[in-house]
N, C-alpha and C positions, 0 to 999 in steps of 0.2 A: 198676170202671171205668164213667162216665156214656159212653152213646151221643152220637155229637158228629154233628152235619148235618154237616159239612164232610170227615169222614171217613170217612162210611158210604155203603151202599148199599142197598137191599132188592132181593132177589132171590127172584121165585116160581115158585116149582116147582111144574109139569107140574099146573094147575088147569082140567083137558081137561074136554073135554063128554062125552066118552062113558068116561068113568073116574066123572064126577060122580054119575053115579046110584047109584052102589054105597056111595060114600065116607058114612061114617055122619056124623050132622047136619050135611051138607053145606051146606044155606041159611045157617045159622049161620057156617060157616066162609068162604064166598066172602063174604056180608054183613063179615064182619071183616074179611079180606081186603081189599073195595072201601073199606072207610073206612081201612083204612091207609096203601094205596095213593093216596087223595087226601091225605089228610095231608103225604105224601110227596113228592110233585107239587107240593102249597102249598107246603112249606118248599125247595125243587130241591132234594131228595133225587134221586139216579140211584133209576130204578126199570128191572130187569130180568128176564126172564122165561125158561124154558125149557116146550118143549113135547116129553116120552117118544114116540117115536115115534109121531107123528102122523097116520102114514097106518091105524095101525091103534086111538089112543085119541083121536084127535080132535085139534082147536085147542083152544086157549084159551078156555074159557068167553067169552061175549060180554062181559060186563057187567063182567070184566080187562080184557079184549084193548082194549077201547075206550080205556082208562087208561092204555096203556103204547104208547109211541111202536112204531111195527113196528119199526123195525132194532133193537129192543132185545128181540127175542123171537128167537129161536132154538132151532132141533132140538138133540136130543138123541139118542143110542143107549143109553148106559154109562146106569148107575139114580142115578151122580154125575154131577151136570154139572162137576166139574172135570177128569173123564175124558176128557170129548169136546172136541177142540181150541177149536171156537166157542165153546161157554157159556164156557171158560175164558180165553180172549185176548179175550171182552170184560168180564170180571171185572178181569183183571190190568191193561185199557186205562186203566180209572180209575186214583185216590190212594185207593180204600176199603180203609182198612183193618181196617175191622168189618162185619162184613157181619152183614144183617138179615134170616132166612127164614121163609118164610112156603109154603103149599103142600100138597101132596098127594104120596105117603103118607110121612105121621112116620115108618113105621121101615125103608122101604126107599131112596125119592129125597133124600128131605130130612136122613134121617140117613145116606145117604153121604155126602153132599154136604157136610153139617156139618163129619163128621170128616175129610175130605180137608181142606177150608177150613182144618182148625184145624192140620192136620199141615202145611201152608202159612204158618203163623205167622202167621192172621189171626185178630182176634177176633170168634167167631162167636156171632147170639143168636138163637135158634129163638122164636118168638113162640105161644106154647102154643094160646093163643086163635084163633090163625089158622093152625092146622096140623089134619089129620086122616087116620084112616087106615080100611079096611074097617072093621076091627072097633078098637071102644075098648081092648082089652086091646093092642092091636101099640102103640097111641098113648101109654098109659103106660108099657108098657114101652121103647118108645123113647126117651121124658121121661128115665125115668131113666137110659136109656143117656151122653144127653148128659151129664146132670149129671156122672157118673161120667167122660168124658171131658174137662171141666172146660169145656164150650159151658155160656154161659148161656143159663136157658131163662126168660124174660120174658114179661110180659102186651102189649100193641095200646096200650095206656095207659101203657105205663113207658115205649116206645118214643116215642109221639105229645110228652110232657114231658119225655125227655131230650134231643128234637130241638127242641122249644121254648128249653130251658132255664131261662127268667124268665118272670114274666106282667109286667101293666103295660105291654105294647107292642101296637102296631096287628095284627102277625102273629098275637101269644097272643089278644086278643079276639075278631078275626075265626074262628079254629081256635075257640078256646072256643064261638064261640055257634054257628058250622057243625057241630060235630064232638062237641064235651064236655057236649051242653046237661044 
């Protein structure tokens, strides 16, 4: 199944400032994160956020937060955001029916949240390149968790070209020479 802009949404999970400094190659993963996130933007992909309790792991990294409209971030308690009533009635507000994650950590937030998403009959796609956890060992083993739950687990790039779809237009150049150089 091709990711369709019209269908989708990306959704990032809990990329807090005071969780950041622990999360392993962190610069890497908020840097892919911010280019996906504009991508997203360019094409009006819905872009939404959840923040793990935040009075004790922080906001939202700046250099997200900036990129996503505020009424589209919201608290969280549950380690899924489709546990907690907010993150999930503004998921269900939309028509996405594929949803796109991105975030912090692969094998607790992001892979509940996956598997909840999927057990909701949506199709879920974990973005490998933009996901990370303390240690790399929780990160693939989460990888493979989804796979084995039938989530696909996709690159920043497969996602940015199936929301393109074609080149030869004004949207693919401009993405191409901002984004793809």
């Amino acid at each position: 199944m091709l990711i369709h802009p019209d269908n989708s949404c990306l959704l990032v999970i809990d990329i807090q400032d005071r969780m950041a400094p622990v999360i392993h190659d962190v610069e890497v993963t908020v840097t892919n994160c911010q280019w996906l996130i504009d991508i997203a933007n360019r094409l009006n992909v819905p872009v939404l956020a959840t923040e793990q309790y935040p009075q004790g792991l922080g906001t939202t990294v700046p250099s997200i937060r900036e990129r996503i409209q505020p009424e589209n971030i919201v608290e969280k308690i549950h380690f899924s955001a489709i546990s907690d009533a907010e993150p999930n009635q503004l998921i269900s507000a939309g028509k996405h029916h594929q949803i796109i994650l991105i975030g912090m950590e692969t094998h607790v937030c992001v892979l509940q949240t996956a598997i909840e998403l999927k057990q909701q009959a949506h199709e879920v796609y974990v973005v490998e390149d933009c996901v990370s956890s303390r240690s790399p060992a929780d990160k693939a083993a989460a990888l493979e968790r989804f796979r084995q739950c039938g989530i696909f687990v996709v690159t920043r790039e497969m996602v940015a070209f199936e929301w393109l779809r074609r080149a030869g237009t004004d949207t693919f150049r401009e993405v191409s020479k901002t984004y793809l150089r």
